[in-house]
Structures are given as structure tokens and as C-alpha cells.
C-alpha positions in Angstrom: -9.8 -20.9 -3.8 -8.1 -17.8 -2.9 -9.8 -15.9 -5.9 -13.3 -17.0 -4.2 -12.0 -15.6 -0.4 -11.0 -12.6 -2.0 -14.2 -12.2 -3.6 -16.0 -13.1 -0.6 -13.8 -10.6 1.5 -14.7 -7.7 -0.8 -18.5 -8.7 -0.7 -18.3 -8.9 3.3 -16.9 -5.5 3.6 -18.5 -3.7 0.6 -22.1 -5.2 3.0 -20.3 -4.1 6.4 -20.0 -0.5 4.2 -23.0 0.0 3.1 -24.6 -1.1 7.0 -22.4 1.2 8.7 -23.8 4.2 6.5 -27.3 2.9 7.0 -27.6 2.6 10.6 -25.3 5.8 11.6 -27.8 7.9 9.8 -25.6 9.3 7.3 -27.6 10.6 4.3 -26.1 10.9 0.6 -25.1 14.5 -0.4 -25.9 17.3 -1.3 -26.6 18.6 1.9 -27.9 22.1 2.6 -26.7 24.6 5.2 -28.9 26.9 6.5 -27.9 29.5 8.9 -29.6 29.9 11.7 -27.4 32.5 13.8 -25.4 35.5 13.7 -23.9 36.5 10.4 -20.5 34.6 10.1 -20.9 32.5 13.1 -21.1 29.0 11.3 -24.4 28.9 13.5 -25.8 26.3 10.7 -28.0 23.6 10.3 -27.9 20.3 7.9 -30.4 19.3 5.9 -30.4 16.5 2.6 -32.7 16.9 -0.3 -34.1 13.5 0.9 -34.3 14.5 4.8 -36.3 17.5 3.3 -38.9 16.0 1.7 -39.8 13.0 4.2 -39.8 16.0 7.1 -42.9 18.4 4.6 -44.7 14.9 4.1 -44.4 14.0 8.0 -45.6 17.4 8.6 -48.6 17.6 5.8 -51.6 19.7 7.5 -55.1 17.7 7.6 -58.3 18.7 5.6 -59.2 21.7 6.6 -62.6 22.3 8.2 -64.8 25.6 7.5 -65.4 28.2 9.7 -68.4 28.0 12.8 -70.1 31.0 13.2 -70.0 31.7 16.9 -73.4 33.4 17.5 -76.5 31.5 17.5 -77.5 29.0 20.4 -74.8 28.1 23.0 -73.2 24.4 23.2 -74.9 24.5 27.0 -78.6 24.6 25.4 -78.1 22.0 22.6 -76.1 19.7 24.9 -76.0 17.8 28.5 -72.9 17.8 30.5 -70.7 20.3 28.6 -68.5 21.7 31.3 -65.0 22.8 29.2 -66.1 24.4 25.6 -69.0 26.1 27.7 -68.6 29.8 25.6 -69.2 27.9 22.3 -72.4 28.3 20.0 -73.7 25.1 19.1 -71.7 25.3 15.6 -68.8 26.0 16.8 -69.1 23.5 19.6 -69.9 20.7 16.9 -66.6 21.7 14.6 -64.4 21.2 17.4 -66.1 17.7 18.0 -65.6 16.9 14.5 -61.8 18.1 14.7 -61.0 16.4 17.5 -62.2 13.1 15.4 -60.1 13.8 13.0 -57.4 14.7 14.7 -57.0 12.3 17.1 -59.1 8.9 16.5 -60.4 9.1 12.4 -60.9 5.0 12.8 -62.2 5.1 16.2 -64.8 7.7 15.4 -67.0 9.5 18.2 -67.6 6.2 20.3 -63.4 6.3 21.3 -64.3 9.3 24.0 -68.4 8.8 23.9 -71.4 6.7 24.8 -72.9 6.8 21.6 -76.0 6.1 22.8 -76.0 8.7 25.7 -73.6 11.5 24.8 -73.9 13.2 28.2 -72.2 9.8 29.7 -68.5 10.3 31.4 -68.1 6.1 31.8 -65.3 6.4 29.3 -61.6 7.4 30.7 -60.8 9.1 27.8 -63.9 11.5 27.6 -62.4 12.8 31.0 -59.0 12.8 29.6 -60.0 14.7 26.0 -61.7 17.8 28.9 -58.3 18.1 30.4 -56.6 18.2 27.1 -58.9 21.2 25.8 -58.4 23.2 28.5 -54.5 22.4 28.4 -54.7 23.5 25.0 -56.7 26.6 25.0 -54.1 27.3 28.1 -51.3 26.8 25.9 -52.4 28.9 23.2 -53.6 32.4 25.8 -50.7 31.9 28.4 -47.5 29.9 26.5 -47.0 32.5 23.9 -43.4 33.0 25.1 -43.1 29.8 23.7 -45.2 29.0 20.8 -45.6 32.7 20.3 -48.9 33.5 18.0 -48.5 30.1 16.1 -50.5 28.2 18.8 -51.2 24.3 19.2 -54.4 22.3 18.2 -54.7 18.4 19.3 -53.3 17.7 16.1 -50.2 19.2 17.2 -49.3 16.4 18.7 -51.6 13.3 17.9 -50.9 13.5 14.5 -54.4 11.2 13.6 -53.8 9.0 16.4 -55.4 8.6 19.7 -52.3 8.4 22.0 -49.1 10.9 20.5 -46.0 9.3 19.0 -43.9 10.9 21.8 -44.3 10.4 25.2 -42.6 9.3 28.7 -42.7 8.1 31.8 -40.4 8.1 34.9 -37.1 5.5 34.5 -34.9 4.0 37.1 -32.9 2.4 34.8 -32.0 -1.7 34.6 -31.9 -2.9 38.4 -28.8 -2.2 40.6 -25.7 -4.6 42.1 -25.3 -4.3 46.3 -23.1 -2.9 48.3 -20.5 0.0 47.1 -22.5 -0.3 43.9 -26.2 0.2 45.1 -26.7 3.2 43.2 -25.2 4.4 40.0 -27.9 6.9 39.1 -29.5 5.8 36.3 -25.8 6.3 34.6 -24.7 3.4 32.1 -27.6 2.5 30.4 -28.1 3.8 27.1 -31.6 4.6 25.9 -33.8 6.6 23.5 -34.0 9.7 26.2 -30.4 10.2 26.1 -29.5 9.5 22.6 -28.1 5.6 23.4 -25.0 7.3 25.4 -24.2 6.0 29.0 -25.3 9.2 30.5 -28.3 9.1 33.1 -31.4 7.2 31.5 -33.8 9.7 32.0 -33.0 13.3 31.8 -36.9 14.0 31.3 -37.7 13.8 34.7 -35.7 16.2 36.8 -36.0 18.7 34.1 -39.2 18.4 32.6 -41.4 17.3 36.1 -38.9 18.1 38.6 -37.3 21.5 39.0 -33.9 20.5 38.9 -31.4 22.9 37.6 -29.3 23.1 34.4 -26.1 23.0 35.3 -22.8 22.3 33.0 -19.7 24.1 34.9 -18.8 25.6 37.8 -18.5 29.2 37.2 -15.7 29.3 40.2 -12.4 27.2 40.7 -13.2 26.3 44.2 -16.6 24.8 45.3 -18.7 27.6 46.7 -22.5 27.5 47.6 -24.5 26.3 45.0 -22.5 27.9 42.0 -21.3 24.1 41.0 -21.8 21.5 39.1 -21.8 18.2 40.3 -20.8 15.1 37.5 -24.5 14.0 37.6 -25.8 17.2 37.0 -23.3 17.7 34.2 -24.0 14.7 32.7 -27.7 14.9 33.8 -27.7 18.6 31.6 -25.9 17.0 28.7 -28.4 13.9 28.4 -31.1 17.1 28.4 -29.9 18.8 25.2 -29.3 15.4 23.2 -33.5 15.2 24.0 -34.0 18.2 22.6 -31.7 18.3 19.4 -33.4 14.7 18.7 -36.9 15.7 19.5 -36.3 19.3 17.1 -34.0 17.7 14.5 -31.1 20.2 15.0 -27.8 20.8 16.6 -26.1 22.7 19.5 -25.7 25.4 17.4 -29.7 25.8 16.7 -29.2 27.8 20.4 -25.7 27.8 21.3 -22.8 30.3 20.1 -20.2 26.8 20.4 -17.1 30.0 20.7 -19.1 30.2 24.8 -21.9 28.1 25.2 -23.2 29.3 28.5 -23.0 33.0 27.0 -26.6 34.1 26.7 -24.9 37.2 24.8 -23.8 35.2 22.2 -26.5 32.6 21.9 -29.7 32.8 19.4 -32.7 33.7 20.5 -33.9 30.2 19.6 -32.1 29.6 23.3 -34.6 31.8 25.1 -38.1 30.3 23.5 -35.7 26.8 24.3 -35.9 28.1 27.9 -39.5 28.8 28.1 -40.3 25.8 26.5 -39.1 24.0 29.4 -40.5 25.8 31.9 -43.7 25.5 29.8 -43.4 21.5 29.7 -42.7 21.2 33.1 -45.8 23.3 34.4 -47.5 21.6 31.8 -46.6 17.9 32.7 -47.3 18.9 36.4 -50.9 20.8 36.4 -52.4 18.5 33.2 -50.6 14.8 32.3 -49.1 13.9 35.8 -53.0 14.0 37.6 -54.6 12.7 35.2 -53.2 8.9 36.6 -56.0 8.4 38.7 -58.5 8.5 35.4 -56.2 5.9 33.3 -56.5 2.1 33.3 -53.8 0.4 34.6 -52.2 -0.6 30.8 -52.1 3.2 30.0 -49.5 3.8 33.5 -45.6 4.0 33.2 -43.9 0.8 35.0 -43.7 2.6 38.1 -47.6 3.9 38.0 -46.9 7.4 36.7 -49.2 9.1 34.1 -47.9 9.6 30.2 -46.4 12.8 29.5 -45.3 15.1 27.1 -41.9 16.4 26.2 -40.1 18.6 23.7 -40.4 15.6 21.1 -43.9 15.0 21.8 -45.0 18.8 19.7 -41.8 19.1 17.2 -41.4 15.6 16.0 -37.9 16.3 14.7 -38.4 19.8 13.1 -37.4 23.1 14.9 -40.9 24.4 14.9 -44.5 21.7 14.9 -45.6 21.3 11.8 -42.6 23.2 10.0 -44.5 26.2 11.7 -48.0 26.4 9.9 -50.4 27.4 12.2 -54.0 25.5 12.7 -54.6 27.4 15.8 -55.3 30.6 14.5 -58.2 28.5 12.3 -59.4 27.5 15.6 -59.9 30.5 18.0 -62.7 28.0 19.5 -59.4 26.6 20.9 -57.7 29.8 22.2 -55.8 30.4 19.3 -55.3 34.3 17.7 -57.8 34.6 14.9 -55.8 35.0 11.1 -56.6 38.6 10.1 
């Protein structure tokens, strides 16, 4: 009897083992370093053989489509009601449409944005929302390049050959709130996807990447003064912010930080200043484009509290540093703003 218990005790932890290494995320060696900073800073990121090889087949580039020439007769001639791609010839207006079906609804086909018996129809929500999205794009790719520098975006950028991306958000409150002393705990306590299952505030995404609220860690005085402090919520508010963004670009602090002085800007890569555009980029972005759009989408498409779907750093990178591990479709796309390749 007590040979069986043992046995059974060894089984039961040898299982408990092998769960805890399977649900923390750990990976089998070898693992790769790869150093991302300054020269004997330890600035490095991790990477398994495994990890490697699921991220390049996650980030495979579709078929490629040739070339439209852009002379010949304009999109406007050939077509009723084309009020975004309006500089287009005909064949290069009829590429894009063909992209865009690839990119973003291959089993829907054309009738997922189009009346395909009347083309020039705008009945469909998502005809109205597909405009919006090409001029976001071509906006992106002649005014972002801060951020995405002359790699641009396409649609498949972030659809990824489905009609509504892997990635996005909408405003959280958090679980509903006790009376009293206890009416408000601001969103702290409940652990979620947005702030990597800690107990920090529920959703960082808002004041950051809506809102202009301010990234704040510490106080840079010893004594509360103006605004040169940092509250707890806006420590903690900051803090559920960067677990986002090392989740949603599959790196650590030290992809941007110098962890010797984090706030220094000095010391930091230079990763932390396209980091810095980037927000600024997906706040702008979320504000002028997504956040409008609510009054085109059905009910089922609106967050819980009736906001619009909206993108954040997650939403492009998909767990790698740079979209697509950094191959560029835009510049096969200059119909879409991109920089032509040479």
C-alpha cells in the first residue's frame, strides 16, 4: 500500500511539474540572446529555437500581387461612388480591391463590404468602415514615419486574413464596485489580459492610448510640488502600460530601457523614442479614425459600454518587436501611401 502512495505521489508531482512549466510559459533551452542595446549593457532579448520558428510562420507574408500601372483611365471613370482611392487608375484601383480581399475577408469575398449586385451601394457598415481604414492607412504610411519609419503598414498589417484584427479593445471599468468607503477602487484588483493578469488597473489602454494622460513612475522631487509627482494610480497606471507593450511586442524592459536608470532618456535605446511616437501615434489614431466610427457599427460590434473597437500596440506587432518581423508590403503598395522599393 505504501509502495502504490509513493508511486502515486511521484506521478502527482512529476504532473504538477510538468503543468507548472506549461502554463508559466517557460520554453526548453537553448535560448538565444540577442542584444539589443549598448555594447556591454546586458540590454538583451530571449528567444528559443521553438519560439523562433512559430513567430516567422505567424508572420509569413501573403501571395504577392503584381504591379498596377498607374496611368491609364482613373478609378472615378470606371466606377460610381469612389470617394477615398480617387488618384487611382482603374488598375491600380482594382489591385487594391483585390488586396483588400485577400487581406482581410479571403472567405467572405467582395460581398463582406459590397452589394454585389450594385457596387456603388453604401447599405453595408463595413463598406463605410473599409473608406476610413484606407485613408487611416495611407495616413499612417505619409505622416507616422516617426514610427513605422519607411516600412509602412498595409490592411494586412493588422487583419492578418481576417475581417476584424486579432487585437483589439474597448473601454473597462472593471468587475462592479462595494458601497461606501469602498465605492471606487479604480479599476485596481482585477487582473486581466491588458495588464498582464497583475492586480494593477484593468485597463491601462484607455488613459494612454485615448486619453492624454501622462506617464508617470516617480516623483522627481522629495516633497510634492506642482505636477512633478506621481500619484500610486498613475504609478501603477504606467506600469500596467509597459506590461501591454512588452506583451503586445514580445520583449522586455530592456528592449527600451537602460534597467542601471530607467527614466534616463540618455541611457535608453532608441527603440524608447519610436516607443514614444508610437503612442502618440495610437492615440491620435484611435481618436480621429476607430473611436467615430461607433455610430456606423451594429450594436454586436460596440464595447459593453457603447465605445467603438480600437487598436493598440498589440493590434500591428502581434508579439514581435517590429509587424511582420519587419518586411515591408507597403512599399509594394504606393497605391496605399507607402514609399515605392527602388
Amino acid at each position: 500500500m505504501r509502495i502504490v502512495l509513493s508511486l502515486f505521489g511521484f506521478l502527482a508531482a512529476a504532473f504538477l511539474t510538468i503543468m507548472m512549466f506549461t502554463t508559466a510559459g517557460w520554453v526548453r533551452p537553448p535560448i538565444v540572446g540577442v542584444q539589443t542595446g549598448f555594447r556591454g549593457t546586458g540590454q538583451e532579448q530571449l528567444v528559443s529555437a521553438q519560439a523562433k520558428r512559430i513567430i516567422e510562420a505567424a508572420n509569413a507574408l501573403p501571395e504577392a500581387i503584381d504591379p498596377a500601372s498607374p496611368s491609364g483611365e482613373r478609378a472615378t471613370a470606371a466606377y460610381k461612388n469612389v470617394k477615398v482611392l480617387t488618384d487611382l487608375s482603374t488598375e491600380q484601383f482594382n489591385r487594391v480591391m483585390v488586396a483588400i480581399t485577400q487581406w482581410v475577408s479571403p472567405e467572405q469575398g467582395c460581398a463582406y463590404c459590397h452589394n454585389t449586385e450594385n457596387l456603388a451601394d453604401d447599405g453595408l457598415y463595413t463598406k463605410i468602415v473599409a473608406r476610413r481604414m484606407l485613408e487611416m492607412t495611407r495616413d499612417i504610411n505619409k505622416n507616422y514615419t516617426a514610427h513605422v519609419a519607411d516600412t509602412g503598414v498595409t490592411c494586412y498589417t493588422c487583419h492578418r486574413g481576417q475581417p476584424v484584427p486579432s487585437n483589439i479593445w474597448f473601454e473597462n471599468k472593471g468587475g462592479p464596485h462595494a458601497g461606501g468607503w469602498s465605492a471606487h477602487n479604480y479599476g485596481f484588483g482585477h487582473p486581466g489580459a491588458a495588464n498582464g493578469s497583475t492586480a494593477m488597473t484593468i485597463d491601462p489602454l484607455t488613459p494612454h492610448l485615448f486619453d492624454n494622460a501622462k506617464i508617470r513612475v516617480q516623483a522627481s522631487t522629495s516633497l510634492p510640488e506642482g505636477t512633478s509627482n506621481a500619484s500610486i494610480q498613475q504609478t501603477e497606471q504606467t506600469y500596467a502600460l509597459m506590461i501591454h507593450i512588452s506583451q503586445g511586442l514580445g520583449v522586455n524592459c530592456t528592449f527600451c530601457h537602460n534597467s542601471r536608470n530607467w527614466a534616463s532618456w540618455e541611457q535608453s535605446n532608441p527603440q524608447r523614442v519610436t516607443a514614444w511616437h508610437g503612442l502618440f501615434m495610437m492615440r491620435e489614431l484611435n481618436g480621429a479614425y476607430l473611436e467615430p466610427l461607433k455610430v456606423s457599427y451594429p450594436e454586436n460590434r460596440l464595447g459593453p459600454l457603447g465605445d467603438a473597437p480600437k487598436a493598440n500596440c498589440a493590434t500591428c506587432h502581434q508579439g514581435v518587436s517590429k509587424p511582420l518581423l519587419g518586411q515591408s508590403m507597403a512599399k509594394d503598395f504606393p497605391e496605399l501611401g507607402g514609399k515605392s522599393a527602388p
